[in-house]
N, C-alpha and C positions, 0 to 999 in steps of 0.2 A: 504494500500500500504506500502510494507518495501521497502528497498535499495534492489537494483537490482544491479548483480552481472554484467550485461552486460552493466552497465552507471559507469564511474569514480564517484568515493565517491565526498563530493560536501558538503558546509557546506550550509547554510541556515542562512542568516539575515531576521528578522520582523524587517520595519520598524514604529514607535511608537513614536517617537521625532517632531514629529510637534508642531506648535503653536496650534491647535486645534481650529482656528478663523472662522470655519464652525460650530461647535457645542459651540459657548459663550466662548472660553476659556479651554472647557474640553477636558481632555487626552481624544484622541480616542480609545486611543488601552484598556480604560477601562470601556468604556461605554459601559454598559450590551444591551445585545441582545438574545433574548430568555432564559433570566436566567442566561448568564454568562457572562465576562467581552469578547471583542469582541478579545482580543489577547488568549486568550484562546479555540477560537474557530480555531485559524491559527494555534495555538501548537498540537491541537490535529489531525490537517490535516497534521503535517507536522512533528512531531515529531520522525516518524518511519523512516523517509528517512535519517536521519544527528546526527553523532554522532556530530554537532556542531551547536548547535542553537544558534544564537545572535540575540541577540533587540537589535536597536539603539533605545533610549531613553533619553529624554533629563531632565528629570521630574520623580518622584513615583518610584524610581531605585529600593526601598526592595517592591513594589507589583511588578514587572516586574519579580525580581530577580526569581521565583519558575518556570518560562517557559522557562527560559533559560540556558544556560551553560556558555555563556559568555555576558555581557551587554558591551554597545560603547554610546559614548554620543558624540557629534559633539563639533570639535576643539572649534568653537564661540560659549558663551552663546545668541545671538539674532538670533536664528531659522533660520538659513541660508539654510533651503531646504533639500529635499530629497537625492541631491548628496552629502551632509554634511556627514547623516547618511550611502550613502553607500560606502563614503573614509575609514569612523571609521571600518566598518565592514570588509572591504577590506584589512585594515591595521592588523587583529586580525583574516583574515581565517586559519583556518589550512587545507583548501585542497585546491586544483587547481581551483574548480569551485566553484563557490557562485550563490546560489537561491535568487532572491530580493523579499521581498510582502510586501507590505502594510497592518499596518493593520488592513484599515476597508475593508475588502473582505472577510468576513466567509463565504460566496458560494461560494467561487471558488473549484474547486472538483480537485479530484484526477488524473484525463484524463488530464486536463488541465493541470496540475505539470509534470504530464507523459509527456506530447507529448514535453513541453518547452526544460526538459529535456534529450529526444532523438532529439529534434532539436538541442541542442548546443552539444551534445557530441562530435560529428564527426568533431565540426568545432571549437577549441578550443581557445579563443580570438577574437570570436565573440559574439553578440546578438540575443539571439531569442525572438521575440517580443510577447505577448500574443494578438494577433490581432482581438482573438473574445469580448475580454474586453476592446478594444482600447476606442469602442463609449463609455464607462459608465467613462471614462477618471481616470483609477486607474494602477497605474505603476506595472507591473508583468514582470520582466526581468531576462533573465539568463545570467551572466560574467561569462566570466572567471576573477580570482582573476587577472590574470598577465594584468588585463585592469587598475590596480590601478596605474602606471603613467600617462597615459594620462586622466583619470580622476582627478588626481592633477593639469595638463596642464590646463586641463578644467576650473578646483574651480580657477587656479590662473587668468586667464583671463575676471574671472568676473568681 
């Protein structure tokens, strides 16, 4: 799959900055899977659609550094969560829309990026929810960037 000329250009965050307190401690996004580091399996699903790939990463910033164009690391050093990483990214898009993934999801396929992405085009400052991956409970969203103040609203009322 390339960039499609009939969806607004749209950068793309992996997110990689967790605590990793499901697998002992280790970075997710480098724990090999079928032979390769499992953020490299998002890069290569996803790399054709965004001239702006960002990891938020909070940890191993020069192995992250080859998958991406631009790295973010969350304002707090104690792993304040996924909405941490997608303020940093939100704050550093260079297009209107931002792709979110996690990244321990290397199945997730191209239909599924496709369809996320014709669902949020039309409706721009909205969410489209990935609702077939909802049960396996792994976050797959599409913003728009201009949703970056009320996700600050958000972080401050924690």
């Amino acid at each position: 799959m390339t960039q499609r000329a009939d969806l607004p250009p749209c950068s793309i965050l992996l997110l990689a900055g967790g605590r990793g307190q499901r697998m002992g401690g280790r970075d997710k996004g480098l724990i090999e899977w079928q032979g390769r580091p499992l953020i490299a399996h998002l890069h290569r699903l996803t790399r054709s659609l965004s001239d702006d790939l960002i990891i938020s990463c909070n940890r191993n910033r020069q192995q992250y550094a080859p998958y991406a164009d631009q790295l973010v690391q969350d304002e707090s050093n104690d792993f304040p969560g996924p909405l941490a990483g997608i303020r940093a990214g939100l704050a550093v898009a260079r297009h209107t829309h931002l792709l979110v993934l996690p990244c321990d999801v290397p199945r997730i396929d191209a239909q599924l990026i496709d369809a996320m992405r014709q669902s949020a085009a039309p409706a721009p400052g909205q969410t489209a929810d990935a609702a077939p991956w909802r049960a396996l409970g792994t976050l797959a969203v599409y913003h728009s960037a201009r949703a970056a103040r009320h996700l600050r609203r958000c972080l401050a009322e924690r």
